[in-house]
N, C-alpha and C positions, 0 to 999 in steps of 0.2 A: 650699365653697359653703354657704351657710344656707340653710335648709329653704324649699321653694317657696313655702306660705303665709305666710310671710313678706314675698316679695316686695313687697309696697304699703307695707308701712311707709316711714316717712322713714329715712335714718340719721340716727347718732348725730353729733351737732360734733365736730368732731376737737381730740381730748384727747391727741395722742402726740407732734402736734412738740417738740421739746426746744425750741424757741426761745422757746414758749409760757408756759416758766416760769421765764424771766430777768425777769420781773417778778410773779414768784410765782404759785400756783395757780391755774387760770382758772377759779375760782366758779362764776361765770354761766352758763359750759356745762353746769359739771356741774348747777346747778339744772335748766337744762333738760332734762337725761339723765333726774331726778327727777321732774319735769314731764310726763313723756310716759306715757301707758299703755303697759304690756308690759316687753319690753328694746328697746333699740333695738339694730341693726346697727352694730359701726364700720366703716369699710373699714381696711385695714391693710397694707399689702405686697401682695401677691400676694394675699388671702384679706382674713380681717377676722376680728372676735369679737361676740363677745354682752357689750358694756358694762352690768355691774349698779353700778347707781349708789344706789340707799336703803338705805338699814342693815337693814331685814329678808330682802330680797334675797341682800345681805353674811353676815350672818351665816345664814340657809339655806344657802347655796354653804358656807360654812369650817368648819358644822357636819355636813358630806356629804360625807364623804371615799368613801365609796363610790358616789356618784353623782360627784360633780365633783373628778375623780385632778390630784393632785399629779405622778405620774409616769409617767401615760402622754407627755405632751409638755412636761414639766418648769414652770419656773413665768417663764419667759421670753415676752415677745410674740407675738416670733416662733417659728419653727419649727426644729427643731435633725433634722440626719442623725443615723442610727441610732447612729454611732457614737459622734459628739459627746454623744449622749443617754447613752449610757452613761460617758464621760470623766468628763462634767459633774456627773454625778449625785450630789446633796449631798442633806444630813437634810429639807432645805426642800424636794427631789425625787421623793421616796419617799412610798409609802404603807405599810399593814402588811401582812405582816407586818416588813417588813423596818425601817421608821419607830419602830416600838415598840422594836424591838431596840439599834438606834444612837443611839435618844432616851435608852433606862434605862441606857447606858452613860455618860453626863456628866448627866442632870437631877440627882443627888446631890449637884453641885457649887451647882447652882441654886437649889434650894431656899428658903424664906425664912429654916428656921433658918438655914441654910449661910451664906446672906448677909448675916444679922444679925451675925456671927462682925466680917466686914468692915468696921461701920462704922465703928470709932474709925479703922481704917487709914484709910476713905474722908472722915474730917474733918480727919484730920490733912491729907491731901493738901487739901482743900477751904482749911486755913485758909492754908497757905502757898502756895497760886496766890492768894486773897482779896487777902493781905497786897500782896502783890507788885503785883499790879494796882491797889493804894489807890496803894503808890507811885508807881507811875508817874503813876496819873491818868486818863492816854488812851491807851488800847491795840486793838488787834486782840482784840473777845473771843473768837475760835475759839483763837486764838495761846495767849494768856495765860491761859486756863481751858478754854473746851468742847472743848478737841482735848486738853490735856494730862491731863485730870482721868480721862475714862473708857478713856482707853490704857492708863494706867499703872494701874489697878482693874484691868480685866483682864486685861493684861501678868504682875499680880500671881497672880490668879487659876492663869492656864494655867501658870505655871512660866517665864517669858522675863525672861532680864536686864533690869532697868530702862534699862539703857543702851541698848540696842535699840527702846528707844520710837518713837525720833525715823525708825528706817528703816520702823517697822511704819507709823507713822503715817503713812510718804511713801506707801509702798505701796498702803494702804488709799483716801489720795487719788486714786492713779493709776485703781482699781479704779471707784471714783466714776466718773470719766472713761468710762470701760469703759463705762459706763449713758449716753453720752449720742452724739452722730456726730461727739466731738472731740474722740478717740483721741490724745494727743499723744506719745507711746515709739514709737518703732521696732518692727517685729516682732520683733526677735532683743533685744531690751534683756535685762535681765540675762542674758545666756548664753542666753535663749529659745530651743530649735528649734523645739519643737509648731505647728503649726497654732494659728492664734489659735479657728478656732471650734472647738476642744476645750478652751479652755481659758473658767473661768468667767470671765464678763463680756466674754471677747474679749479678753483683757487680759494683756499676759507678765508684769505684776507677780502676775497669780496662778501663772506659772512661779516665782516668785521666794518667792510664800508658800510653796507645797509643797516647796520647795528650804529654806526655814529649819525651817520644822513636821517634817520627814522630819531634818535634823541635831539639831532639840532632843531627838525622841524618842529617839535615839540615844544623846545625852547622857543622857535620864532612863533609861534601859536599864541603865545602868552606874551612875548616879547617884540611886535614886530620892528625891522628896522628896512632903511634902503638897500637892500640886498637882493640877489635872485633867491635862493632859499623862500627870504621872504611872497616873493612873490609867485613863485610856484605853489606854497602851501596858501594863501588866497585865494588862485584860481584854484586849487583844488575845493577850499571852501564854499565859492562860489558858483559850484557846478559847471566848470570844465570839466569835469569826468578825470583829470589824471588820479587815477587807481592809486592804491599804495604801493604795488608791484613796478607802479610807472615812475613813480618818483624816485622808488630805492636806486632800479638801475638807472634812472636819469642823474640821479646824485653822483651814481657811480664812474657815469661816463663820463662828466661835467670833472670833477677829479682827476681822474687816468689821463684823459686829453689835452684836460685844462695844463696837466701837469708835463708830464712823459714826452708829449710829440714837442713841445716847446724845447726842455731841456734836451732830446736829441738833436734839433737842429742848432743850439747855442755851442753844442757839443761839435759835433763837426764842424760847425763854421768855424768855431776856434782854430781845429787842427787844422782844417786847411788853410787858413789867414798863416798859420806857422807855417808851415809846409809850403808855402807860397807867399813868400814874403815882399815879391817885388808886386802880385797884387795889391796887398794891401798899402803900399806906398803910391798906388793909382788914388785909393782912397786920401789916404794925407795928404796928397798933392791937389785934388779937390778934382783931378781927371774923372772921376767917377764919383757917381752919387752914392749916398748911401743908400736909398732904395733900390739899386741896381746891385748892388754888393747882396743887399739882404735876400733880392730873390735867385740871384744866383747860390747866394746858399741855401736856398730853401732846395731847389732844383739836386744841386750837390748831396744832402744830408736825405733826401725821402724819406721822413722820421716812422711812416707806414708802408712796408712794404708792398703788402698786397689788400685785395677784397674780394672776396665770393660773390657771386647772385646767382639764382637761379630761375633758370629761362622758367617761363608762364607757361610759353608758348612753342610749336616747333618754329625753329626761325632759320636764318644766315647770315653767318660777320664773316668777312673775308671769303669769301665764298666755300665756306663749311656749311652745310648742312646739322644743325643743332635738332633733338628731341627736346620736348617739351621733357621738364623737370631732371634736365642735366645740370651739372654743377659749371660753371663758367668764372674763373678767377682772372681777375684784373689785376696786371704785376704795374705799377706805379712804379717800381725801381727800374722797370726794363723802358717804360714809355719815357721816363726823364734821360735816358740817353740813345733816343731813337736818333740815327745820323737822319731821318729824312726831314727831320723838324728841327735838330739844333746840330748847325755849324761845329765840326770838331766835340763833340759830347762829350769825351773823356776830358778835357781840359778846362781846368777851374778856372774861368774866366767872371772877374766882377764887372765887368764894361760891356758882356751879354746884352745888346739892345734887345731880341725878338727873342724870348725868356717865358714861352708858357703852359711853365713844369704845372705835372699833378702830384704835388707836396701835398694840396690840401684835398685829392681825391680828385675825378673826372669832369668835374662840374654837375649839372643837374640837382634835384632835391638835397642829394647827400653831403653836398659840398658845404667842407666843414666849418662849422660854425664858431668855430674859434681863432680863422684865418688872420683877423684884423688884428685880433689879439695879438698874437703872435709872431705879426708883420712889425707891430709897435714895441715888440720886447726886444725882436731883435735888433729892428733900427736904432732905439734907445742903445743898446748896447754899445754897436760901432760907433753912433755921436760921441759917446760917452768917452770911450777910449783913443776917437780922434782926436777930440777935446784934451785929452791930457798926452796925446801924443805914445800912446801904449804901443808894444809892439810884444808879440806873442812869440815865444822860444819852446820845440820841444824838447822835453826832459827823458818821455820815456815813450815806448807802445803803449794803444790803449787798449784797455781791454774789455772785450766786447762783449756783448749777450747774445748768448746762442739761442738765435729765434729766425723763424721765417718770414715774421711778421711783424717786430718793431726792429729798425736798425740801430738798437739800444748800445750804449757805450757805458760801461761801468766806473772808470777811472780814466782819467788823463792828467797827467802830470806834467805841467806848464810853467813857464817862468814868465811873471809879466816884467818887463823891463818897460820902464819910464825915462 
Protein backbone atom coordinates (compact mmCIF):
# COMPACT_ATOMS: atom_id res chain seq x y z
CA UNK A 1 0.00 0.00 0.00
CA UNK A 2 1.30 3.69 -0.51
CA UNK A 3 1.71 5.83 2.24
CA UNK A 4 -1.91 7.29 3.61
CA UNK A 5 -1.08 11.02 2.65
CA UNK A 6 -1.09 10.12 -0.47
CA UNK A 7 -4.37 8.99 -0.62
CA UNK A 8 -6.14 12.15 -2.52
CA UNK A 9 -3.91 12.11 -5.33
CA UNK A 10 -5.32 10.93 -8.82
CA UNK A 11 -3.30 7.86 -10.15
CA UNK A 12 -1.17 7.56 -12.73
CA UNK A 13 -2.80 6.56 -16.67
CA UNK A 14 -2.01 3.26 -17.05
CA UNK A 15 1.36 2.74 -18.82
CA UNK A 16 1.73 -1.22 -18.44
CA UNK A 17 -0.69 -2.78 -20.79
CA UNK A 18 1.42 -4.47 -23.34
CA UNK A 19 -1.27 -3.81 -25.89
CA UNK A 20 -0.62 -0.12 -25.42
CA UNK A 21 2.53 -0.43 -27.41
CA UNK A 22 1.63 -2.10 -30.60
CA UNK A 23 1.39 1.24 -31.92
CA UNK A 24 4.27 2.55 -30.06
CA UNK A 25 5.04 4.45 -26.89
CA UNK A 26 1.94 6.19 -25.37
CA UNK A 27 3.57 10.00 -25.17
CA UNK A 28 0.54 11.46 -24.00
CA UNK A 29 0.32 9.65 -20.86
CA UNK A 30 3.43 9.77 -20.01
CA UNK A 31 3.36 13.91 -20.51
CA UNK A 32 0.74 13.81 -18.26
CA UNK A 33 2.76 11.66 -15.59
CA UNK A 34 5.11 14.84 -16.27
CA UNK A 35 2.33 17.13 -15.98
CA UNK A 36 1.16 16.28 -12.59
CA UNK A 37 2.83 17.62 -9.32
CA UNK A 38 4.53 14.97 -6.99
CA UNK A 39 4.68 11.21 -8.34
CA UNK A 40 1.64 9.82 -9.13
CA UNK A 41 0.30 6.30 -7.87
CA UNK A 42 -0.03 3.52 -10.63
CA UNK A 43 -2.11 0.61 -9.68
CA UNK A 44 -0.56 -2.59 -10.81
CA UNK A 45 -1.40 -6.19 -9.81
CA UNK A 46 -2.35 -6.66 -6.60
CA UNK A 47 -0.28 -3.36 -5.30
CA UNK A 48 1.01 -0.55 -7.70
CA UNK A 49 4.35 1.69 -7.71
CA UNK A 50 5.43 5.11 -7.48
CA UNK A 51 5.58 6.05 -11.60
CA UNK A 52 8.80 8.82 -11.89
CA UNK A 53 8.26 10.18 -15.23
CA UNK A 54 10.78 13.64 -15.68
CA UNK A 55 14.48 13.17 -16.06
CA UNK A 56 15.43 14.82 -12.85
CA UNK A 57 13.35 12.42 -10.98
CA UNK A 58 15.00 9.65 -13.23
CA UNK A 59 18.18 10.44 -12.82
CA UNK A 60 17.83 11.08 -8.57
CA UNK A 61 16.40 7.43 -8.31
CA UNK A 62 19.61 5.81 -10.76
CA UNK A 63 21.98 7.98 -8.96
CA UNK A 64 20.52 6.46 -5.24
CA UNK A 65 21.44 3.23 -5.14
CA UNK A 66 21.28 3.43 -1.51
CA UNK A 67 18.01 4.75 -1.25
CA UNK A 68 16.34 3.17 -4.25
CA UNK A 69 17.90 -0.89 -4.22
CA UNK A 70 18.11 -2.63 -7.20
CA UNK A 71 17.89 -5.91 -5.13
CA UNK A 72 15.95 -5.80 -2.58
CA UNK A 73 12.81 -6.72 -5.17
CA UNK A 74 14.86 -7.01 -8.19
CA UNK A 75 14.09 -4.83 -11.16
CA UNK A 76 10.79 -6.52 -12.46
CA UNK A 77 7.29 -4.82 -11.90
CA UNK A 78 6.02 -7.24 -10.32
CA UNK A 79 6.90 -9.06 -7.18
CA UNK A 80 9.05 -12.15 -7.21
CA UNK A 81 9.02 -15.02 -4.01
CA UNK A 82 12.03 -15.24 -2.06
CA UNK A 83 13.27 -17.81 -3.91
CA UNK A 84 12.66 -16.74 -7.37
CA UNK A 85 14.58 -13.47 -6.02
CA UNK A 86 17.36 -15.39 -5.46
CA UNK A 87 17.26 -17.75 -8.83
CA UNK A 88 16.84 -14.72 -10.70
CA UNK A 89 19.43 -12.61 -9.41
CA UNK A 90 21.54 -10.89 -12.21
CA UNK A 91 24.22 -7.83 -12.28
CA UNK A 92 21.08 -5.52 -13.04
CA UNK A 93 19.77 -7.18 -9.38
CA UNK A 94 22.34 -6.52 -7.13
CA UNK A 95 23.63 -3.67 -5.35
CA UNK A 96 27.14 -3.35 -3.55
CA UNK A 97 28.96 -4.67 -2.27
CA UNK A 98 28.19 -7.60 -4.41
CA UNK A 99 27.44 -5.18 -7.89
CA UNK A 100 30.86 -3.82 -7.73
CA UNK A 101 32.46 -7.13 -7.48
CA UNK A 102 30.50 -8.94 -10.61
CA UNK A 103 30.63 -5.54 -12.56
CA UNK A 104 34.91 -5.35 -12.18
CA UNK A 105 34.81 -8.95 -13.42
CA UNK A 106 33.76 -8.11 -17.33
CA UNK A 107 33.67 -4.00 -17.35
CA UNK A 108 37.45 -4.63 -18.90
CA UNK A 109 35.96 -6.15 -21.71
CA UNK A 110 33.77 -2.91 -22.10
CA UNK A 111 35.69 -0.24 -21.99
CA UNK A 112 36.10 2.36 -24.78
CA UNK A 113 39.64 1.33 -25.47
CA UNK A 114 38.50 -2.25 -25.42
CA UNK A 115 35.95 -1.46 -27.85
CA UNK A 116 37.87 0.75 -30.00
CA UNK A 117 40.03 -2.70 -30.61
CA UNK A 118 36.53 -3.91 -32.37
CA UNK A 119 35.84 -1.47 -34.90
CA UNK A 120 37.43 -2.61 -38.16
CA UNK A 121 35.71 -6.12 -37.18
CA UNK A 122 32.28 -4.06 -36.53
CA UNK A 123 32.63 -2.36 -40.21
CA UNK A 124 33.60 -5.07 -41.85
CA UNK A 125 30.53 -6.87 -40.63
CA UNK A 126 28.64 -3.40 -41.23
CA UNK A 127 29.77 -3.31 -45.03
CA UNK A 128 28.77 -6.84 -45.84
CA UNK A 129 25.01 -6.78 -44.30
CA UNK A 130 25.01 -2.93 -46.31
CA UNK A 131 26.01 -4.72 -49.48
CA UNK A 132 23.71 -7.29 -49.30
CA UNK A 133 20.66 -5.37 -48.38
CA UNK A 134 21.71 -2.74 -51.64
CA UNK A 135 21.17 -6.05 -53.36
CA UNK A 136 18.25 -7.06 -52.62
CA UNK A 137 16.63 -3.67 -52.38
CA UNK A 138 13.62 -4.51 -50.11
CA UNK A 139 14.10 -6.30 -47.12
CA UNK A 140 13.14 -6.88 -43.49
CA UNK A 141 15.68 -4.49 -41.79
CA UNK A 142 15.85 -6.34 -38.37
CA UNK A 143 16.51 -9.69 -40.70
CA UNK A 144 19.09 -8.18 -42.84
CA UNK A 145 21.04 -5.81 -40.43
CA UNK A 146 19.82 -4.85 -36.81
CA UNK A 147 19.41 -8.47 -35.65
CA UNK A 148 22.50 -9.68 -37.48
CA UNK A 149 25.03 -7.00 -36.92
CA UNK A 150 24.96 -6.66 -32.98
CA UNK A 151 24.70 -10.64 -32.36
CA UNK A 152 27.40 -11.38 -34.13
CA UNK A 153 29.88 -8.21 -32.27
CA UNK A 154 28.97 -9.77 -29.44
CA UNK A 155 28.82 -13.33 -30.18
CA UNK A 156 32.48 -12.14 -31.08
CA UNK A 157 33.01 -10.48 -27.96
CA UNK A 158 32.01 -13.38 -25.43
CA UNK A 159 33.80 -16.33 -27.05
CA UNK A 160 30.51 -18.14 -29.05
CA UNK A 161 30.87 -19.68 -32.50
CA UNK A 162 29.57 -17.50 -35.13
CA UNK A 163 27.45 -20.27 -36.33
CA UNK A 164 25.45 -20.19 -33.16
CA UNK A 165 24.21 -16.84 -33.94
CA UNK A 166 21.14 -17.69 -35.59
CA UNK A 167 20.05 -20.05 -32.16
CA UNK A 168 21.14 -17.17 -29.78
CA UNK A 169 19.35 -14.70 -31.82
CA UNK A 170 16.07 -17.11 -31.67
CA UNK A 171 16.51 -17.30 -27.99
CA UNK A 172 16.90 -13.74 -27.25
CA UNK A 173 13.60 -13.34 -29.30
CA UNK A 174 11.78 -15.72 -27.38
CA UNK A 175 13.09 -13.97 -24.00
CA UNK A 176 11.51 -10.68 -25.59
CA UNK A 177 8.26 -12.52 -25.51
CA UNK A 178 9.01 -13.28 -21.79
CA UNK A 179 8.34 -9.21 -21.35
CA UNK A 180 5.11 -9.32 -22.65
CA UNK A 181 1.47 -11.81 -21.58
CA UNK A 182 2.36 -13.65 -25.04
CA UNK A 183 4.41 -16.30 -23.71
CA UNK A 184 4.42 -18.56 -26.92
CA UNK A 185 7.08 -22.02 -25.96
CA UNK A 186 5.76 -24.57 -23.86
CA UNK A 187 6.95 -24.77 -20.18
CA UNK A 188 9.19 -27.80 -20.74
CA UNK A 189 10.74 -26.29 -24.34
CA UNK A 190 14.25 -26.85 -24.54
CA UNK A 191 14.40 -29.74 -21.99
CA UNK A 192 12.96 -27.10 -19.34
CA UNK A 193 12.06 -28.41 -15.78
CA UNK A 194 12.44 -25.23 -13.65
CA UNK A 195 9.61 -23.40 -12.61
CA UNK A 196 9.11 -20.64 -15.15
CA UNK A 197 9.00 -17.94 -12.20
CA UNK A 198 12.56 -18.74 -11.40
CA UNK A 199 13.70 -18.40 -14.37
CA UNK A 200 14.41 -14.69 -15.88
CA UNK A 201 11.63 -13.26 -17.86
CA UNK A 202 9.50 -16.31 -17.23
CA UNK A 203 10.95 -17.77 -19.98
CA UNK A 204 12.53 -21.59 -20.67
CA UNK A 205 14.63 -20.02 -23.42
CA UNK A 206 16.55 -18.66 -20.33
CA UNK A 207 16.74 -22.63 -19.46
CA UNK A 208 18.30 -22.79 -22.73
CA UNK A 209 20.82 -19.77 -22.29
CA UNK A 210 22.34 -21.09 -19.08
CA UNK A 211 22.26 -24.57 -20.57
CA UNK A 212 24.69 -23.12 -23.59
CA UNK A 213 26.67 -20.34 -21.34
CA UNK A 214 27.52 -23.29 -18.52
CA UNK A 215 28.89 -25.86 -21.94
CA UNK A 216 30.93 -22.83 -23.43
CA UNK A 217 32.58 -22.12 -20.28
CA UNK A 218 33.41 -25.55 -19.99
CA UNK A 219 34.88 -25.41 -23.33
CA UNK A 220 36.87 -22.19 -22.37
CA UNK A 221 38.21 -24.24 -19.17
CA UNK A 222 40.00 -26.53 -21.31
CA UNK A 223 40.37 -24.11 -24.24
CA UNK A 224 41.13 -20.68 -23.16
CA UNK A 225 41.09 -17.87 -25.70
CA UNK A 226 40.87 -13.69 -25.72
CA UNK A 227 37.48 -13.54 -24.88
CA UNK A 228 35.24 -12.42 -21.85
CA UNK A 229 33.86 -15.87 -21.38
CA UNK A 230 37.20 -16.66 -21.06
CA UNK A 231 37.91 -14.34 -18.65
CA UNK A 232 35.10 -14.63 -16.37
CA UNK A 233 35.55 -18.44 -16.04
CA UNK A 234 39.51 -17.54 -14.65
CA UNK A 235 38.30 -15.24 -12.29
CA UNK A 236 35.98 -17.62 -11.24
CA UNK A 237 38.93 -19.88 -11.07
CA UNK A 238 40.97 -17.73 -9.23
CA UNK A 239 38.77 -16.95 -6.41
CA UNK A 240 36.62 -14.09 -7.43
CA UNK A 241 33.80 -15.77 -5.81
CA UNK A 242 31.53 -15.38 -9.13
CA UNK A 243 29.18 -18.49 -8.26
CA UNK A 244 27.86 -20.56 -10.91
CA UNK A 245 24.30 -18.92 -10.43
CA UNK A 246 26.49 -15.54 -11.19
CA UNK A 247 27.94 -16.56 -14.34
CA UNK A 248 24.73 -18.27 -15.81
CA UNK A 249 22.74 -15.05 -15.45
CA UNK A 250 25.75 -12.91 -16.33
CA UNK A 251 25.90 -14.91 -19.58
CA UNK A 252 22.59 -14.33 -19.79
CA UNK A 253 22.45 -10.71 -19.65
CA UNK A 254 25.66 -10.10 -21.56
CA UNK A 255 23.46 -11.88 -24.61
CA UNK A 256 20.02 -10.28 -24.24
CA UNK A 257 21.66 -6.63 -24.00
CA UNK A 258 24.60 -7.37 -25.86
CA UNK A 259 21.98 -8.24 -28.37
CA UNK A 260 18.21 -6.71 -28.23
CA UNK A 261 18.93 -3.02 -26.83
CA UNK A 262 21.45 -2.58 -29.80
CA UNK A 263 19.12 -4.00 -32.53
CA UNK A 264 16.23 -1.80 -31.18
CA UNK A 265 17.93 1.17 -31.65
CA UNK A 266 19.52 0.17 -35.29
CA UNK A 267 15.79 -0.50 -35.73
CA UNK A 268 14.36 2.86 -35.04
CA UNK A 269 17.13 4.76 -36.15
CA UNK A 270 16.46 3.41 -39.45
CA UNK A 271 12.72 4.30 -39.48
CA UNK A 272 13.17 7.46 -38.42
CA UNK A 273 16.23 8.42 -40.97
CA UNK A 274 13.20 7.07 -43.56
CA UNK A 275 10.47 8.90 -42.05
CA UNK A 276 12.64 11.97 -41.91
CA UNK A 277 14.51 12.11 -44.61
CA UNK A 278 15.62 15.74 -44.89
CA UNK A 279 17.53 14.82 -41.48
CA UNK A 280 19.43 12.55 -42.69
CA UNK A 281 20.60 14.65 -45.87
CA UNK A 282 21.98 17.09 -42.76
CA UNK A 283 24.03 13.96 -42.18
CA UNK A 284 25.30 13.73 -46.02
CA UNK A 285 25.77 17.09 -46.34
CA UNK A 286 28.32 16.84 -43.35
CA UNK A 287 25.81 19.70 -41.36
CA UNK A 288 25.90 17.21 -38.67
CA UNK A 289 28.08 14.75 -37.12
CA UNK A 290 27.57 11.44 -36.94
CA UNK A 291 27.88 11.15 -33.36
CA UNK A 292 25.12 13.72 -32.92
CA UNK A 293 22.84 11.59 -35.42
CA UNK A 294 23.71 8.50 -33.24
CA UNK A 295 22.60 9.86 -29.92
CA UNK A 296 19.78 11.59 -31.07
CA UNK A 297 18.74 8.23 -32.00
CA UNK A 298 19.63 6.57 -29.09
CA UNK A 299 17.28 9.38 -27.33
CA UNK A 300 14.53 8.56 -30.09
CA UNK A 301 14.57 4.58 -30.02
CA UNK A 302 14.80 4.11 -25.65
CA UNK A 303 15.50 0.37 -26.66
CA UNK A 304 14.42 -0.14 -22.40
CA UNK A 305 11.75 1.29 -21.35
CA UNK A 306 11.59 1.32 -17.87
CA UNK A 307 13.41 -0.07 -14.30
CA UNK A 308 12.10 -0.84 -10.92
CA UNK A 309 14.02 -0.16 -7.50
CA UNK A 310 13.16 -0.42 -4.39
CA UNK A 311 13.41 2.19 -1.73
CA UNK A 312 15.68 0.85 1.51
CA UNK A 313 14.62 3.43 3.05
CA UNK A 314 11.42 5.98 3.90
CA UNK A 315 12.52 8.80 1.75
CA UNK A 316 11.22 11.84 -0.88
CA UNK A 317 11.49 12.60 -4.84
CA UNK A 318 9.52 15.37 -5.95
CA UNK A 319 8.13 15.92 -2.86
CA UNK A 320 6.16 12.51 -2.26
CA UNK A 321 6.67 11.02 0.73
CA UNK A 322 8.04 7.23 -0.17
CA UNK A 323 7.84 3.96 2.66
CA UNK A 324 10.59 2.16 3.00
CA UNK A 325 10.25 -1.15 0.68
CA UNK A 326 7.83 0.51 -1.96
CA UNK A 327 8.20 -0.20 -5.49
CA UNK A 328 9.48 2.88 -7.37
CA UNK A 329 9.77 2.55 -11.36
CA UNK A 330 11.83 4.74 -13.49
CA UNK A 331 9.98 5.26 -17.14
CA UNK A 332 13.25 6.24 -19.42
CA UNK A 333 10.74 6.50 -22.27
CA UNK A 334 8.95 9.44 -20.36
CA UNK A 335 12.50 11.28 -19.13
CA UNK A 336 13.80 11.15 -22.93
CA UNK A 337 10.97 13.42 -23.95
CA UNK A 338 10.73 15.71 -20.74
CA UNK A 339 10.09 19.43 -22.51
CA UNK A 340 12.13 20.80 -19.47
CA UNK A 341 15.45 19.14 -20.57
CA UNK A 342 15.00 18.75 -24.45
CA UNK A 343 13.86 21.69 -26.77
CA UNK A 344 10.81 20.58 -28.91
CA UNK A 345 10.99 16.39 -27.68
CA UNK A 346 8.83 15.13 -29.96
CA UNK A 347 10.87 16.02 -33.07
CA UNK A 348 13.51 13.93 -34.46
CA UNK A 349 16.19 16.09 -34.63
CA UNK A 350 20.07 14.86 -35.53
CA UNK A 351 21.86 18.35 -35.06
CA UNK A 352 20.47 17.92 -31.02
CA UNK A 353 23.55 19.83 -29.53
CA UNK A 354 22.31 19.33 -25.53
CA UNK A 355 21.29 15.47 -26.07
CA UNK A 356 21.37 13.85 -22.51
CA UNK A 357 18.83 10.90 -22.97
CA UNK A 358 18.73 7.90 -20.58
CA UNK A 359 19.07 5.23 -23.46
CA UNK A 360 21.62 3.69 -21.51
CA UNK A 361 19.68 4.03 -17.93
CA UNK A 362 20.05 7.12 -15.35
CA UNK A 363 23.57 7.13 -14.77
CA UNK A 364 25.00 5.84 -11.50
CA UNK A 365 26.47 1.94 -10.79
CA UNK A 366 23.69 0.66 -13.35
CA UNK A 367 24.69 2.65 -16.26
CA UNK A 368 24.88 0.20 -18.93
CA UNK A 369 27.83 -1.31 -19.60
CA UNK A 370 27.51 -1.90 -23.17
CA UNK A 371 27.00 1.87 -23.93
CA UNK A 372 30.38 2.23 -26.03
CA UNK A 373 29.43 -0.78 -27.70
CA UNK A 374 26.61 0.23 -29.02
CA UNK A 375 27.53 3.97 -29.68
CA UNK A 376 30.21 2.23 -32.05
CA UNK A 377 27.73 -0.15 -33.91
CA UNK A 378 25.57 2.56 -34.54
CA UNK A 379 28.01 5.13 -35.57
CA UNK A 380 29.61 2.52 -37.84
CA UNK A 381 26.35 2.04 -39.33
CA UNK A 382 25.55 5.78 -40.41
CA UNK A 383 29.62 6.03 -41.75
CA UNK A 384 28.79 3.24 -43.51
CA UNK A 385 25.78 4.20 -45.38
CA UNK A 386 27.11 7.78 -45.80
CA UNK A 387 30.02 6.48 -47.38
CA UNK A 388 28.03 4.80 -49.91
CA UNK A 389 25.47 7.53 -50.02
CA UNK A 390 22.41 5.03 -48.86
CA UNK A 391 19.14 6.48 -48.32
CA UNK A 392 16.42 4.52 -46.55
CA UNK A 393 12.62 4.22 -48.06
CA UNK A 394 9.66 2.90 -46.17
CA UNK A 395 8.01 -0.12 -47.64
CA UNK A 396 5.62 -1.04 -44.81
CA UNK A 397 4.44 -0.61 -40.79
CA UNK A 398 6.46 -2.19 -38.49
CA UNK A 399 5.66 -4.40 -36.28
CA UNK A 400 6.03 -4.17 -32.89
CA UNK A 401 6.33 -6.35 -29.60
CA UNK A 402 3.93 -5.88 -27.07
CA UNK A 403 5.80 -5.12 -24.04
CA UNK A 404 6.20 -2.45 -21.44
CA UNK A 405 9.64 -2.98 -21.23
CA UNK A 406 11.70 -3.37 -24.38
CA UNK A 407 10.43 -1.04 -27.25
CA UNK A 408 11.02 -4.22 -29.45
CA UNK A 409 10.25 -4.02 -33.23
CA UNK A 410 9.64 -7.32 -35.07
CA UNK A 411 9.92 -6.52 -38.76
CA UNK A 412 10.46 -3.52 -40.87
CA UNK A 413 10.34 -3.54 -44.31
CA UNK A 414 12.83 -1.03 -46.09
CA UNK A 415 14.20 -0.39 -49.36
CA UNK A 416 17.88 0.80 -49.34
CA UNK A 417 18.39 2.85 -52.35
CA UNK A 418 21.98 3.73 -53.38
Amino acid sequence: MHADQTTARPDAPNVTDDALYLDGIPHDRFAEMRAAPGLLWHPYRDGGFWAVARHAEVRQVSRSPEVFSSAIGHTNLWDLEADALEARRGLIDTDAPDHTRIRRLVASGFTPKNIKTWGTTVRELTAELLDEAVAVGTSDWVDSLAAPLPIRVILALLGVPVDDADHLVALSNHLVEGTSEQQTLAPDAFGNTTELRLLPFNSPASHALFEYGEALAARKRLEPADDIVTTLVQAEADGERLSGAEFRNLFHLLVFAGNETTRTALTHGAMALADHPEQWQRVLDGEVSVEQATEEILRWATPVLHMRRTTAVDTELAGTRIGAGEKVVVWYASANRDETVFEDPYRFDVGRDDNPHFAFGGGGPHFCLGAFLARLEIQVVLEEMRARGLRLRRVGDPVRVPSNFVHGVLSLDLEVVS
